[in-house]
C-alpha positions, 0 to 999 in steps of 0.5 A: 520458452513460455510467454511472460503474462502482462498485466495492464494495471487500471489503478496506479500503485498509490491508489491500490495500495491505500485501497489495500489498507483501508481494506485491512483496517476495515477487517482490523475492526471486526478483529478481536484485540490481539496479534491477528489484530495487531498483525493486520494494523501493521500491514495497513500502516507498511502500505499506506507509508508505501503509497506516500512514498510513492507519491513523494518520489513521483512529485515533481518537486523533489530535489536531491539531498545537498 
């Protein structure tokens, strides 16, 4: 059996994933309009929407819905 590859992580989640997005909004840029455009806008917004839920959930001030 093969040994599972560990990786220690230098960056939390959070911060990688707005580093993901404000990667592609910065290719998004030099992109003409249209879908490949379109494409890499939407993956920028899905991750930075990842980081803030992130946060949220790791915010010592959540409740639990009543």
């Amino acid at each position: 059996m093969s040994k599972r590859r560990r990786i220690k992580q230098t960056l939390s989640l959070e911060e990688r994933l707005a580093e993901e997005a404000r990667r592609l909004r910065e290719e998004a840029e030099l992109l003409p309009h249209g879908p490949v455009r379109d494409a890499a806008l939407r993956k920028a917004r899905q991750a930075e929407t990842g980081s803030h839920l992130s946060e949220w959930l790791r915010s010592p001030g959540l409740q639990p819905p009543e």
